[in-house]
One Martini backbone bead per residue (centre of mass of N, CA, C, O) as a GRO file, in nm:
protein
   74
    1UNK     BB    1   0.051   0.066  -0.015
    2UNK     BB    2   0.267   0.276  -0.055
    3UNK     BB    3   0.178   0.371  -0.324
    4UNK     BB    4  -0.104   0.492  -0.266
    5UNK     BB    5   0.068   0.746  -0.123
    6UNK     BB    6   0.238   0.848  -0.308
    7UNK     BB    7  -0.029   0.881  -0.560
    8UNK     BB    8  -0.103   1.061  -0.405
    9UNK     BB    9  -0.247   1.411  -0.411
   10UNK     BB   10  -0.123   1.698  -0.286
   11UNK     BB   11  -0.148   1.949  -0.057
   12UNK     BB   12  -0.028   2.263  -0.108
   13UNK     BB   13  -0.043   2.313   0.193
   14UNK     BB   14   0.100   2.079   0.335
   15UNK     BB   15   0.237   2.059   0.053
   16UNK     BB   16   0.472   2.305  -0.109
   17UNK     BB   17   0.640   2.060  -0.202
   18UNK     BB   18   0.832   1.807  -0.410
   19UNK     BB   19   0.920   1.521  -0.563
   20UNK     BB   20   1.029   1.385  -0.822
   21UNK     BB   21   0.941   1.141  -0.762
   22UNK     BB   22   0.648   1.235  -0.663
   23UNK     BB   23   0.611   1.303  -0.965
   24UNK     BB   24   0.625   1.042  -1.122
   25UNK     BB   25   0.407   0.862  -0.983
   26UNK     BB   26   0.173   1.028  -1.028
   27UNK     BB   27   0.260   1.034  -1.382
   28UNK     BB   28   0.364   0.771  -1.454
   29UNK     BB   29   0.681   0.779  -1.421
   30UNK     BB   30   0.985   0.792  -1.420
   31UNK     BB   31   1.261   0.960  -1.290
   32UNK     BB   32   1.443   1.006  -1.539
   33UNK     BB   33   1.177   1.179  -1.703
   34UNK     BB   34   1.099   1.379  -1.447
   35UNK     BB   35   1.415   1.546  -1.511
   36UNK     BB   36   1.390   1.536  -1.806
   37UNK     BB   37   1.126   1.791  -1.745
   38UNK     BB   38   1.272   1.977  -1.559
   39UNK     BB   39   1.532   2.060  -1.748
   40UNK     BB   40   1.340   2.178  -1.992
   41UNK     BB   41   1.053   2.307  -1.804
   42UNK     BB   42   0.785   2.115  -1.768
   43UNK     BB   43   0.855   2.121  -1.509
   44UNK     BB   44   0.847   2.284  -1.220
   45UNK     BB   45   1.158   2.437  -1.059
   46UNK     BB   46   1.325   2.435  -0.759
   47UNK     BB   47   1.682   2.517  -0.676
   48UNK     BB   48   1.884   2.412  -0.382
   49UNK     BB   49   2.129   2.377  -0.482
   50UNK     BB   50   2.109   1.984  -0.522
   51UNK     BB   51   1.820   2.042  -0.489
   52UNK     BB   52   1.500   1.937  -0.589
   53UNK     BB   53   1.190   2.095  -0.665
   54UNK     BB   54   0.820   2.105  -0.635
   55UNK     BB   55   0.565   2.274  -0.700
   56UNK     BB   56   0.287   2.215  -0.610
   57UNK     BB   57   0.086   2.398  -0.703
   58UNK     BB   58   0.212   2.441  -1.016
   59UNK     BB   59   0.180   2.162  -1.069
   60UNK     BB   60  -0.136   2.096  -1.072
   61UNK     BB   61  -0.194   2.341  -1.270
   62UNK     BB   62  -0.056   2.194  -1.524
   63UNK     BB   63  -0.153   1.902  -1.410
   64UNK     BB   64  -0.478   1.841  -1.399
   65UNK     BB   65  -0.542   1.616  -1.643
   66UNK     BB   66  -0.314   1.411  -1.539
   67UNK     BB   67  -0.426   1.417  -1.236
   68UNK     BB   68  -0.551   1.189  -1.047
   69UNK     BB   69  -0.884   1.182  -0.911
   70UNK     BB   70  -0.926   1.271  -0.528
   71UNK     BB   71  -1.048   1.120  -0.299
   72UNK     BB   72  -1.271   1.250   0.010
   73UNK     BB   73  -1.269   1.202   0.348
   74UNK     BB   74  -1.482   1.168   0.561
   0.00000   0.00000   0.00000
């Protein structure tokens, strides 16, 4: 059941920022395909020193039709 925590889609209020890896992840893409995605420009990307992060609200609002959608749980 980590997959599925895992491809779950995050709130950018409570997680502004995501790793390579869990952008991989929720749009079913290698890691190695979603950083030369980040390189090209295709996925908004901030770099911290050497490390890559993806802001949440921006990934979202730009794949919001490739992103599974999330049920609310009650």
């Amino acid at each position: 059941m980590p997959t599925t925590a895992v491809r779950a889609v995050p709130d950018a209020t409570a997680e502004p920022t995501i790793t390579a890896k869990r952008v991989a992840a929720i749009l079913g893409i290698s890691i190695r395909h979603a950083y030369a995605a980040i390189e090209r420009g295709d996925i908004p990307s901030i770099r911290v020193g050497r490390k890559v992060v993806v802001p949440t609200a921006r990934f979202l609002a730009q794949y919001s039709d490739l992103v599974p959608e999330q049920t609310q749980a009650a």
